[in-house]
C-alpha positions as a printed NumPy array, in Angstrom:
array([[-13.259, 113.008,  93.215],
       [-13.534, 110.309,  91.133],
       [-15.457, 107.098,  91.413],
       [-12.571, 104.974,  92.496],
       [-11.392, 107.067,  95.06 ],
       [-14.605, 107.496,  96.405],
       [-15.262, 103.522,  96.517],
       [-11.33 , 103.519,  97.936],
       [-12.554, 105.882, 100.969],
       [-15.814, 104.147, 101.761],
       [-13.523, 100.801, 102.531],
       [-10.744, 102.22 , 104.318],
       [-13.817, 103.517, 106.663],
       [-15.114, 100.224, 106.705],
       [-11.9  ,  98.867, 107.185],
       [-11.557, 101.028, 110.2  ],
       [-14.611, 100.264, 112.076],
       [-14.392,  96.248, 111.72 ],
       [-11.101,  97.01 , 113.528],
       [-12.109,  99.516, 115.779],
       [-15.193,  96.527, 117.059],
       [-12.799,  93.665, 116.73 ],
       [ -9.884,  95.386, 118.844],
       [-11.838,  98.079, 121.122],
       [-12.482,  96.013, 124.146],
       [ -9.356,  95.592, 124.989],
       [ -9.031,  98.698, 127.035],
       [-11.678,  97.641, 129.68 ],
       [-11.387,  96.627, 132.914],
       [-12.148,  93.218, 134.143],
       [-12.147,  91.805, 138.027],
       [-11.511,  88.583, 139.103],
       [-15.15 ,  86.878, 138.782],
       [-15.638,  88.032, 135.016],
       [-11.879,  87.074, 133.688],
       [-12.255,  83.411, 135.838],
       [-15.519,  82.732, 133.171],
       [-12.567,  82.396, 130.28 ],
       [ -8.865,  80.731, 132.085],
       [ -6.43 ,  81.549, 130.215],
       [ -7.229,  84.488, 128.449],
       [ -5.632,  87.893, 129.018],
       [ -7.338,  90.735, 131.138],
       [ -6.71 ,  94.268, 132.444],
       [ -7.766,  93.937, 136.096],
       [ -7.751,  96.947, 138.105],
       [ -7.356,  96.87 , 142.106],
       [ -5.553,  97.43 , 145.185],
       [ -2.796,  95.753, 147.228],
       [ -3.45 ,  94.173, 150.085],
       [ -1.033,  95.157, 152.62 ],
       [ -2.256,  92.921, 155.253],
       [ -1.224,  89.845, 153.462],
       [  2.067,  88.589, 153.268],
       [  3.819,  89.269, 149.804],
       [  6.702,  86.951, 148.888],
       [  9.676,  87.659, 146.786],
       [ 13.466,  86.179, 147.083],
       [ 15.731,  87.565, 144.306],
       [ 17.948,  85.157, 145.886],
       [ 15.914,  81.648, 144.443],
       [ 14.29 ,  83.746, 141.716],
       [ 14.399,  87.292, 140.934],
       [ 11.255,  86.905, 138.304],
       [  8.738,  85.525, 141.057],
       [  6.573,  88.23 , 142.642],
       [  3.556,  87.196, 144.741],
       [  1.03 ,  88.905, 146.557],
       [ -2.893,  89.316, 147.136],
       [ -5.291,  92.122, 145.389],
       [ -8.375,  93.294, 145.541],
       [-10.601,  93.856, 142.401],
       [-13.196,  96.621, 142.132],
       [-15.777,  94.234, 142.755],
       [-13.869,  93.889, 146.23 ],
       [-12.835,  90.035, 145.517],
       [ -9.673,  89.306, 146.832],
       [ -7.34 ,  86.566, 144.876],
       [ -3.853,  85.727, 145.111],
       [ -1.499,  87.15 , 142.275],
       [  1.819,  85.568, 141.144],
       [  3.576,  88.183, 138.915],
       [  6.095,  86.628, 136.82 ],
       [  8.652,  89.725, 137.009],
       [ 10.451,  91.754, 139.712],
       [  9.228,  93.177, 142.325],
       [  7.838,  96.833, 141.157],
       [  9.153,  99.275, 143.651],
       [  7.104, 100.895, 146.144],
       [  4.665,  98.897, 144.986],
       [  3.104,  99.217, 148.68 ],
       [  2.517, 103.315, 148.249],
       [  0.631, 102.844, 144.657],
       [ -2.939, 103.856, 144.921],
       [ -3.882, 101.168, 142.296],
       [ -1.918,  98.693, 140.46 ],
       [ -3.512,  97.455, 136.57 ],
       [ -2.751,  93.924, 136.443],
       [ -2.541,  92.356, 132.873],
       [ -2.926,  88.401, 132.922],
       [ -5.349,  85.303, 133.487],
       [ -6.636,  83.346, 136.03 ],
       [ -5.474,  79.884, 136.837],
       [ -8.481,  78.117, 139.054],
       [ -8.045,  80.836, 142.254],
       [ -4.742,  82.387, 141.368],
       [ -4.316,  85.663, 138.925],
       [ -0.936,  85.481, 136.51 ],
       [  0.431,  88.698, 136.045],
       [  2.655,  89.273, 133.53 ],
       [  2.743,  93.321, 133.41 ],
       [  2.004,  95.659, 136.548],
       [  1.668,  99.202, 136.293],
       [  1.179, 101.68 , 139.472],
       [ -0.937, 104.347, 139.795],
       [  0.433, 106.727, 142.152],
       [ -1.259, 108.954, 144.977],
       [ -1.354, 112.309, 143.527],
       [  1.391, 114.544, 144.535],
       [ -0.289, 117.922, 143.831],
       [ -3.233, 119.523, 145.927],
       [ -7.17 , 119.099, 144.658],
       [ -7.384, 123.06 , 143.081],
       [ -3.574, 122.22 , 141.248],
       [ -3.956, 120.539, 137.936],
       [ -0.807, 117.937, 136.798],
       [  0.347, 117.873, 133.393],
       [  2.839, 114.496, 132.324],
       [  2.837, 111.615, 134.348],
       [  1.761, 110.821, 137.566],
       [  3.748, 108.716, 139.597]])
């Protein structure tokens, strides 16, 4: 190899890792507490639907207004106001990831995906997508 092309590789590697430690914390989890320290910004928050609390949605007055309470892994419990449909069977998901920020108490969620109790038995192993 020549000079150049070594030179060439050694900053497409650097390249790589100032984007890989810009970018890479984007796939954790947050919970309520640690994404309230900075309103407004976006977070991944991982919980569970509270079935016990009264969820509100009216495609009637406005088919993009979802709300409903969560609970974080932490086990702190906030309203959420998802700006979309209501997902179905939202009430059988395991877990939902929430994507969004918090407003003073409330969570905005503007993406929702469902994890899914496992159909398949503990000694079976799933291949594709769950749920």
């Amino acid at each position: 190899m020549k000079k150049t092309q070594i030179v060439l590789l050694v900053l497409i590697m650097a390249a790589i890792a100032v984007l890989i430690s810009v970018f890479g914390d984007f796939s954790s989890y947050e919970t309520f507490a640690s994404a309230a320290k900075e309103p407004k910004k976006s977070y991944y928050i991982i919980g569970t639907l509270d079935t016990t609390r009264e969820m509100q949605y009216d495609p009637k007055t406005d088919a993009n207004h979802f709300t409903f309470f969560a609970t974080d892994k932490a086990g702190s419990l906030k309203k959420v106001i998802f700006n979309g449909e209501k997902p179905r069977d939202i009430e059988k998901s395991e877990q939902i990831v929430m994507m969004g920020f918090m407003d003073g108490e409330t969570f905005h969620c503007s993406k929702i995906q469902m994890k899914c109790p496992s159909k398949y038995k503990k000694d079976m192993v799933a291949v594709g997508n769950n749920g």
